[in-house]
Residue frames relative to the residue before (quaternion, step in Angstrom):
aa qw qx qy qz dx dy dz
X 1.0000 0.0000 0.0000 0.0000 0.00 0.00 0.00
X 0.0573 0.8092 -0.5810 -0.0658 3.73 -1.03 0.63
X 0.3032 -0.6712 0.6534 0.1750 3.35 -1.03 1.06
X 0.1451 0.4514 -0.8772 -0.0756 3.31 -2.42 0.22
X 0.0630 0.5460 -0.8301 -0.0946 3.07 -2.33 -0.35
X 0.5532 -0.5101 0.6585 0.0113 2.47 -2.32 0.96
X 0.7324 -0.2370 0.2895 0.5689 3.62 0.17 0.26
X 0.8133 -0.2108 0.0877 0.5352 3.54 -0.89 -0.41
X 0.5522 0.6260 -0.3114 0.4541 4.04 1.03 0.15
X 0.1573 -0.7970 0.5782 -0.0759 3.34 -0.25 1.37
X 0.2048 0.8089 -0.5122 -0.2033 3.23 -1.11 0.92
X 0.5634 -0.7390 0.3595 0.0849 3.33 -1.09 1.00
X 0.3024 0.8394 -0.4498 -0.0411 3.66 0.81 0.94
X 0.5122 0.7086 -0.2857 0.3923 3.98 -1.02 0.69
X 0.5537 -0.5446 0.4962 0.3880 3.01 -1.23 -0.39
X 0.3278 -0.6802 0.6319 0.1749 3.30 -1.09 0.45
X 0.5071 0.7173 -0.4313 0.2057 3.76 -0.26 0.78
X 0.5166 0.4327 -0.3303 0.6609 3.98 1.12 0.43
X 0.3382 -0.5559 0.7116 0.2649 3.08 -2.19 0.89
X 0.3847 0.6326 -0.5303 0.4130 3.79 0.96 1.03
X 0.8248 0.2914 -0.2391 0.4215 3.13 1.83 -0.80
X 0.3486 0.7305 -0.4462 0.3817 3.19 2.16 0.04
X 0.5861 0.4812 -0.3132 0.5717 4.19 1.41 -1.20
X 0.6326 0.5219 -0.4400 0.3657 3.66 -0.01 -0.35
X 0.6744 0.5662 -0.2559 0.3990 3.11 1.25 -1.68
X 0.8558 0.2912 -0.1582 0.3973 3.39 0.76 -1.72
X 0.4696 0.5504 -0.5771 0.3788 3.54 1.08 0.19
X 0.6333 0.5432 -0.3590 0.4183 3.59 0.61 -1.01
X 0.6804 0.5225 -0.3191 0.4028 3.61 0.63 -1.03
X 0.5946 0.5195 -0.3987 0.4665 3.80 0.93 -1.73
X 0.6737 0.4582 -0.3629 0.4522 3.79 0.07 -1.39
X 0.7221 0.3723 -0.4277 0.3964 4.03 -0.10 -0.59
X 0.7722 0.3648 -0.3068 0.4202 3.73 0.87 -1.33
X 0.5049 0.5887 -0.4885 0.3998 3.63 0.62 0.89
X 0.5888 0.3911 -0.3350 0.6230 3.55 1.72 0.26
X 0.6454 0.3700 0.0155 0.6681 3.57 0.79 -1.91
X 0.1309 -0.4339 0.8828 0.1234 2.94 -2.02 1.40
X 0.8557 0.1647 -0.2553 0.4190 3.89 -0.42 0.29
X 0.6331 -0.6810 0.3580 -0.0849 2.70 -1.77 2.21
X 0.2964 0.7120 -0.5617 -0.2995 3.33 -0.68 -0.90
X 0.0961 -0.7160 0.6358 0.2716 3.84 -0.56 0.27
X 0.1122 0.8000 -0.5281 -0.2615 2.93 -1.10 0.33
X 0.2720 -0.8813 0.3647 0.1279 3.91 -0.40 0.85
X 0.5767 -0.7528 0.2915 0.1254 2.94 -0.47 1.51
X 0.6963 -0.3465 0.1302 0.6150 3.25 0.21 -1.02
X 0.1539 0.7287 -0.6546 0.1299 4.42 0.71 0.63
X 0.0942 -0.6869 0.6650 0.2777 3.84 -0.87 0.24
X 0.6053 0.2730 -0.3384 0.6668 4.21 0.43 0.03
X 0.0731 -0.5847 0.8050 0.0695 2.51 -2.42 0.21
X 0.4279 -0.7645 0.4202 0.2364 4.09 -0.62 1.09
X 0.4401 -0.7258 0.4129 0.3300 3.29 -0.56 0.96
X 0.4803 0.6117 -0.4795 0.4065 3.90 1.06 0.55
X 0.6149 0.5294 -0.2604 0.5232 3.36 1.81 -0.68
X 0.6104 0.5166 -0.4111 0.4375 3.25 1.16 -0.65
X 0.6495 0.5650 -0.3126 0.4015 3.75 0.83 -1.01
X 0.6090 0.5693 -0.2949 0.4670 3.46 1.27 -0.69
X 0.7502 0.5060 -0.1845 0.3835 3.17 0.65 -0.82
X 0.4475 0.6257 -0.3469 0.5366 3.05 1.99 -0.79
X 0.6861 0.6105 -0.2348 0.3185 2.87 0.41 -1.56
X 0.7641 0.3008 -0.2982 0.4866 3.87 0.60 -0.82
X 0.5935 0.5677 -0.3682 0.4358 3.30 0.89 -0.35
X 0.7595 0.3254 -0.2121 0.5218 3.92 0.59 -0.84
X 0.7316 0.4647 -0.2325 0.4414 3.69 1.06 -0.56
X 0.6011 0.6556 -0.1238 0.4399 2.80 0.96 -1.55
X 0.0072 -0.6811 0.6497 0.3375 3.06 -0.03 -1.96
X 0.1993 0.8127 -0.4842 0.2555 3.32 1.08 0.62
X 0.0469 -0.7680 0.6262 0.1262 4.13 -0.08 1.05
X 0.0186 0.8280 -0.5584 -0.0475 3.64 -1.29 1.51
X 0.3220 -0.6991 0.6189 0.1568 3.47 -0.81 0.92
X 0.1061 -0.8237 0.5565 -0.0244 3.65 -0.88 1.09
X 0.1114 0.6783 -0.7261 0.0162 3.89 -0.48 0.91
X 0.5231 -0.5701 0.6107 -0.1684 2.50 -1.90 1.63
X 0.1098 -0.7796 0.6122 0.0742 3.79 -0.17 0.67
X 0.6872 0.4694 -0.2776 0.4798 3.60 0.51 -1.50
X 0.1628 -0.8621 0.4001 0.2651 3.62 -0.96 -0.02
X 0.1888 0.6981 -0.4053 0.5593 3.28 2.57 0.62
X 0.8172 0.1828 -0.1991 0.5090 3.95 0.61 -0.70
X 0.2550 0.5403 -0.6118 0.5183 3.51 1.25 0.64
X 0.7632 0.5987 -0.0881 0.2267 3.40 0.06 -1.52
X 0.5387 0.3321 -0.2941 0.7163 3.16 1.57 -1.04
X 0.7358 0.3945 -0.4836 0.2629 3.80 -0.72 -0.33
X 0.4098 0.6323 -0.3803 0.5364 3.33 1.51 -0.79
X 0.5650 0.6221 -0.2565 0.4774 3.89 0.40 -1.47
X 0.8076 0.1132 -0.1391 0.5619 3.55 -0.33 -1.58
X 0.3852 -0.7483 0.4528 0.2943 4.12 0.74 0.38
X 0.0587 0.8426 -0.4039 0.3515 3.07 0.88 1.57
X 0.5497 0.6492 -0.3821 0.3610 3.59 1.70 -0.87
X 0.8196 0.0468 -0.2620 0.5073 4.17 0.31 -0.14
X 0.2542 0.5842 -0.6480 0.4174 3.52 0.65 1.40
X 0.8340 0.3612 -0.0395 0.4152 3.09 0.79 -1.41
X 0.2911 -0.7278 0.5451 0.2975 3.61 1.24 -0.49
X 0.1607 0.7220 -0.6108 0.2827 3.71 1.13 0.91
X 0.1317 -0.7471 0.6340 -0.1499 3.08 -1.71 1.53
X 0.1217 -0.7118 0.6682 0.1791 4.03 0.12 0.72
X 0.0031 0.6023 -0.7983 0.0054 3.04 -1.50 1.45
X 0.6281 -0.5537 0.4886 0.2454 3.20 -2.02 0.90
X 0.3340 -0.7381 0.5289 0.2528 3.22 -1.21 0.13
């Protein structure tokens, strides 16, 4: 999995599936939401997402106040979040490739 971001734009490219990628995720994230209360991720082409990421994300959003906009490339993880009803937790968007 590799991360960059633009400013408050995260991109997400890979699988999601290690707490090698849960530290990638939240170092990159802590450092942005100390400027930016609001995210975007956008993921490229992961078809899972680990439920240690989900908790993180919970986490900035309900603690934080962290506001996150999520586009989805793959549509197998459109599907799971839809699944764990995750689509306006997350502000999850299926963009096309």
């Amino acid at each position: 999995m590799e991360i960059t971001n633009k400013g408050a734009i995260v991109t997400i490219e890979g699988n999601i599936k290690s707490i090698g990628d849960l530290q990638k995720i939240k170092f990159c994230l802590d450092n942005i939401t100390n400027q930016n209360k609001s995210i975007t991720l956008e993921i490229i082409n992961s078809i899972s997402i680990t439920s240690s990421v989900i908790g993180y994300l919970t986490k900035l959003i309900y603690k934080d106040k962290i506001d996150i906009t999520m586009n989805v490339k793959d549509e197998r993880l459109y599907y799971l979040l839809d699944e764990l009803n995750l689509i306006s937790q997350f502000n999850v968007q299926k963009d096309e490739l």
